[in-house]
N, CA and C atoms as a LAMMPS dump frame, in Angstrom:
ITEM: TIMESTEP
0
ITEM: NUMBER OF ATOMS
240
ITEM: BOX BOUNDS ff ff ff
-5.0000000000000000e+02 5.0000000000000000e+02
-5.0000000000000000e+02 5.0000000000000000e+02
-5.0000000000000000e+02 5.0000000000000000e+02
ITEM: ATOMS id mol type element x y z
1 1 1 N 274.459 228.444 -138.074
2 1 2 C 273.784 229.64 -138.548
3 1 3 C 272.964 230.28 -137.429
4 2 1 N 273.025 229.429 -136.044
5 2 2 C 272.255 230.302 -134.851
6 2 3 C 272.392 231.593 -134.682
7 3 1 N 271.966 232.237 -134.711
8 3 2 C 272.276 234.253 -134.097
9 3 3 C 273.398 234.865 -134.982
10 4 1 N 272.922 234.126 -136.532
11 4 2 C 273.167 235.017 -137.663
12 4 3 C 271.767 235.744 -138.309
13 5 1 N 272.257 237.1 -138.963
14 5 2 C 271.21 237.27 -139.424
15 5 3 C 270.77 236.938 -140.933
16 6 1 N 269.886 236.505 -141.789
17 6 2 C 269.834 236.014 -142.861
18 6 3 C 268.905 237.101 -143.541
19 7 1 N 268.886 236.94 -145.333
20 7 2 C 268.316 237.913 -145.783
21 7 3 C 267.046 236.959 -146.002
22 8 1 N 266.174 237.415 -146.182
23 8 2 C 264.661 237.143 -146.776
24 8 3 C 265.111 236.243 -147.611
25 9 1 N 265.496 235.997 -149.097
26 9 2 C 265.691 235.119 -149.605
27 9 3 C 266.125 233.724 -149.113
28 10 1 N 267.26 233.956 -148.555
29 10 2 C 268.035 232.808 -147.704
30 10 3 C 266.954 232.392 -146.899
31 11 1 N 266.264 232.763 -145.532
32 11 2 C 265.413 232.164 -144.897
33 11 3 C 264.256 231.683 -145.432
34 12 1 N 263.681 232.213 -146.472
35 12 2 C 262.753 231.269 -147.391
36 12 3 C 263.041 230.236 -147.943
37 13 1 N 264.453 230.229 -148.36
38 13 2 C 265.067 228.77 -148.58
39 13 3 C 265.171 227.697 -147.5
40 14 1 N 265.531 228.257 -146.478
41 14 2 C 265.599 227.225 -145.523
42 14 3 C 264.587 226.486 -144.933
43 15 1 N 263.417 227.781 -144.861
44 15 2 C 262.015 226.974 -144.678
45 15 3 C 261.499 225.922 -145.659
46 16 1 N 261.604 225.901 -147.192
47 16 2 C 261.426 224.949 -147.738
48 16 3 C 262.242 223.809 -147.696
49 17 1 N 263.229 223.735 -147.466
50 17 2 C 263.99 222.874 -147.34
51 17 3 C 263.579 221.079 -146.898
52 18 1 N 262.773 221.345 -145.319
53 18 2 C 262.271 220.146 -145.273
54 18 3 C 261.47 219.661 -145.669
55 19 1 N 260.251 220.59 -145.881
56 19 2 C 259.515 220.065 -147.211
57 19 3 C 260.243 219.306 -148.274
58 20 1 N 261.025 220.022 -148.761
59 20 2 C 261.405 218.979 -150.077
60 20 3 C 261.844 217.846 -149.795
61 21 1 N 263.051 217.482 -148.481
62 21 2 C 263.257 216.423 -148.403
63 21 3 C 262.404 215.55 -147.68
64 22 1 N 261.091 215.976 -147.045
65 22 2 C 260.243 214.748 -146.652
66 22 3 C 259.604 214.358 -148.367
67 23 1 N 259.17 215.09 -148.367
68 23 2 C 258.256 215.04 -150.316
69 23 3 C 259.149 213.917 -151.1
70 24 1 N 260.311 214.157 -151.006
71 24 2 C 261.536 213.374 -151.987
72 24 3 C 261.48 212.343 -151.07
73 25 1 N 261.512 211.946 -150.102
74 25 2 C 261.367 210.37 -149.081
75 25 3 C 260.288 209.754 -149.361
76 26 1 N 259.476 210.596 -149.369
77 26 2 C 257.49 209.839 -149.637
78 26 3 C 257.779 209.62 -150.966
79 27 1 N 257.853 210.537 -152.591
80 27 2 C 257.647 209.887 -153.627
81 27 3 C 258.647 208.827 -153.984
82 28 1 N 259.864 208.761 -153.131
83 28 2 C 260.893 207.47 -153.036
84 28 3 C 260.13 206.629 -152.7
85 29 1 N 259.14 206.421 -151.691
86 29 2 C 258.736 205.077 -151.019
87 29 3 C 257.75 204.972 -152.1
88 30 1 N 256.817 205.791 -152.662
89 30 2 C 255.687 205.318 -153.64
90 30 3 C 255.789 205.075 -154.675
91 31 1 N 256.824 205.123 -155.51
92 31 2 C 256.936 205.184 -156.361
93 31 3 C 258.675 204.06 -156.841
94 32 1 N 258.47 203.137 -157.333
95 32 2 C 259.476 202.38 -156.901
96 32 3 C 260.179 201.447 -158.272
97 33 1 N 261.17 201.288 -158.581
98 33 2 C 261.533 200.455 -159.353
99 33 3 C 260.859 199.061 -159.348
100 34 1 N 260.468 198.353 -160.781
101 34 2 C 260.042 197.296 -160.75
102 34 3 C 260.311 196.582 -162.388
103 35 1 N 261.105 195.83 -162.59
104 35 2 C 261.397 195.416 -163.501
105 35 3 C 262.089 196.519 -164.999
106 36 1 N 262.528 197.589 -164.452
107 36 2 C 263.547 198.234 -165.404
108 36 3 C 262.257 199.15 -165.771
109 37 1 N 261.339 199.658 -164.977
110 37 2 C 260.481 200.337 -165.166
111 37 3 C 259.699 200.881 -163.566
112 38 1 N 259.033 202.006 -163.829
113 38 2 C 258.444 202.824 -162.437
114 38 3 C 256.955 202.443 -162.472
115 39 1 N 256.736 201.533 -160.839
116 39 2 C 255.66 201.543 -160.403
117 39 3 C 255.297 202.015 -159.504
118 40 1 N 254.048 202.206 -158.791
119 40 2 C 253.077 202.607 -157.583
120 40 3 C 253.245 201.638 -156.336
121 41 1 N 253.557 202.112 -155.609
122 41 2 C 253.329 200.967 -154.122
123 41 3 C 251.743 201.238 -153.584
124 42 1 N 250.849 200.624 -154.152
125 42 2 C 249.407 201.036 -154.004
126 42 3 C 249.73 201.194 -152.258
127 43 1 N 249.985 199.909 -151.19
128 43 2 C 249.897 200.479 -150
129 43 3 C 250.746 201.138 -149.281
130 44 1 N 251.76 201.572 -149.827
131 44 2 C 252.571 203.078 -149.428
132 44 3 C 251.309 203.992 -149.262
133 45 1 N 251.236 204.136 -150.635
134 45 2 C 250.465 205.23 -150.995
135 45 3 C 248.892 205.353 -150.246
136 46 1 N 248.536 204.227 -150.141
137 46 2 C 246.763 204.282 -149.552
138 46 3 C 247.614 204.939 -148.001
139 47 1 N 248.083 204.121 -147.414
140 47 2 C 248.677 205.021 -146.291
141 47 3 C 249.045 206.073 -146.104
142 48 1 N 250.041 206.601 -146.764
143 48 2 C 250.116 207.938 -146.81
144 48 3 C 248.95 209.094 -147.112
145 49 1 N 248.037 208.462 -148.07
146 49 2 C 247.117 209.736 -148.244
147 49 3 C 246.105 209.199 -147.122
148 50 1 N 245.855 208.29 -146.428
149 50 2 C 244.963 208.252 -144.83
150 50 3 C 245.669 209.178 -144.098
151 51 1 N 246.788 208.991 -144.151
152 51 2 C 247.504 209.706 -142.796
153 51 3 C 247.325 211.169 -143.064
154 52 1 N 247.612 211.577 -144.482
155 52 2 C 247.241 213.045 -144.466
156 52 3 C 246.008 213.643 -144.456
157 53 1 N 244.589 212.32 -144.904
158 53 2 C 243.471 212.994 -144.738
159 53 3 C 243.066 212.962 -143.216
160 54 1 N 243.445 212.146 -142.339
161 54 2 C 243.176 211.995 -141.258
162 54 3 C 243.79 212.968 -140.5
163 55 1 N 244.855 213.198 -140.38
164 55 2 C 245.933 214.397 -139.589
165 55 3 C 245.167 215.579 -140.183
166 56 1 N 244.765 216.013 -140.987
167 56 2 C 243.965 217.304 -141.612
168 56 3 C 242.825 217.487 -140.903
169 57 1 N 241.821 216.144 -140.649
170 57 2 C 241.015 216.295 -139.758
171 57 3 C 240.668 215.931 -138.28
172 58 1 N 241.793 215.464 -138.052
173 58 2 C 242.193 215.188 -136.49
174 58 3 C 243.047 216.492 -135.563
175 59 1 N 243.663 216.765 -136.786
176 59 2 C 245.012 217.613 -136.276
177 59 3 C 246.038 217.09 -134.538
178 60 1 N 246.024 216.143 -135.039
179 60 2 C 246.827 215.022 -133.933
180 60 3 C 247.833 214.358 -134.471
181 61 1 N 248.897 214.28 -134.45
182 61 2 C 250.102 213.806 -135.155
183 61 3 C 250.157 211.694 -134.946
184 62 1 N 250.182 211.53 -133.937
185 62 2 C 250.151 209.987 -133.719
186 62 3 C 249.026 209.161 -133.855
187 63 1 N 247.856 209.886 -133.424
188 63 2 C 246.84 208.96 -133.925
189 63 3 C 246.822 208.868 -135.57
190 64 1 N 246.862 209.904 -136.645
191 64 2 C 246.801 209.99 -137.704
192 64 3 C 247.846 208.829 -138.297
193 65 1 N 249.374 208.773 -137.751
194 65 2 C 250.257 207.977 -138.516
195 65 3 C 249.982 206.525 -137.79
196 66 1 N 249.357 205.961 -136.891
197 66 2 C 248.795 204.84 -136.518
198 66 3 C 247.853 204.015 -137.603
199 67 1 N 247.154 205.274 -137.778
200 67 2 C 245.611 205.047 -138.482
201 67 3 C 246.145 204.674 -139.884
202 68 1 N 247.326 205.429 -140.627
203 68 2 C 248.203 205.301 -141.558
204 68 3 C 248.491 203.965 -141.789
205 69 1 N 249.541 203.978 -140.941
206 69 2 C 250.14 202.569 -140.933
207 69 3 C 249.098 201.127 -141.136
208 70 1 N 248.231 201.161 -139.981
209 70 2 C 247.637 200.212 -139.964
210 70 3 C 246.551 199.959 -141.267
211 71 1 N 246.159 200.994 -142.458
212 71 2 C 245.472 201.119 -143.275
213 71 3 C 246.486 200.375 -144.316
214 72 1 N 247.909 200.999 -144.722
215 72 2 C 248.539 200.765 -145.8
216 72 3 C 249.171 198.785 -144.922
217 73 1 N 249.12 198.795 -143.827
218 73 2 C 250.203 197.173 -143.732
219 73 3 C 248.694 196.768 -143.796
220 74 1 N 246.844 196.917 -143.876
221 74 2 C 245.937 195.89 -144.139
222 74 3 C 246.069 195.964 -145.985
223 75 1 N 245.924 197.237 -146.377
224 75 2 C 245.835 196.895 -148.275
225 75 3 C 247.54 196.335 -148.487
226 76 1 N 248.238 196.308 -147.626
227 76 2 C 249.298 195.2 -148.283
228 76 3 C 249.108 193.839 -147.885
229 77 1 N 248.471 193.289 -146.968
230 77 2 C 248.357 191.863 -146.49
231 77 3 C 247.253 191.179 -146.988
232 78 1 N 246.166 192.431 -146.689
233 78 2 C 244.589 192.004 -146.993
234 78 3 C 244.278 191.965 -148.697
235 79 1 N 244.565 192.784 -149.486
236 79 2 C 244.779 193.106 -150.975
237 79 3 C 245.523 191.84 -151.561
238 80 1 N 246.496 191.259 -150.949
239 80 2 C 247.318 190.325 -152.123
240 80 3 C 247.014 189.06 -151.702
């Protein structure tokens, strides 16, 4: 689709696009089968919302998903 031209509609679609499929990857990881029923991955989730409150106020991409990570793998090790 390089050095086509698209109408307004179409390119608004495309911009959402990755949004949806990161959104649909994250509530895949948080949200998870567990015995023929839907649970919470509490440290998915504590991670993920560090990483986004932190990247919001860092506005730094790697330190934020560090800070992430290392928050959600302590409430999974440290928590159980």
């Amino acid at each position: 689709m390089a050095g086509r031209e698209m109408n307004a509609t179409l390119r608004l679609y495309f911009n959402y696009v990755p949004i949806g499929i990161i959104s649909a990857l994250i509530i895949k990881q948080i949200v998870i089968p567990m015995d023929g029923q839907l649970a919470i991955s509490f440290p998915v989730l504590i991670g993920c919302l560090s990483t986004a409150v932190t990247i919001k106020v860092l506005n730094m991409f790697l330190p934020s998903v560090m800070i992430g990570a290392i928050l959600g793998w302590a409430a999974r090790y440290c928590m159980s």
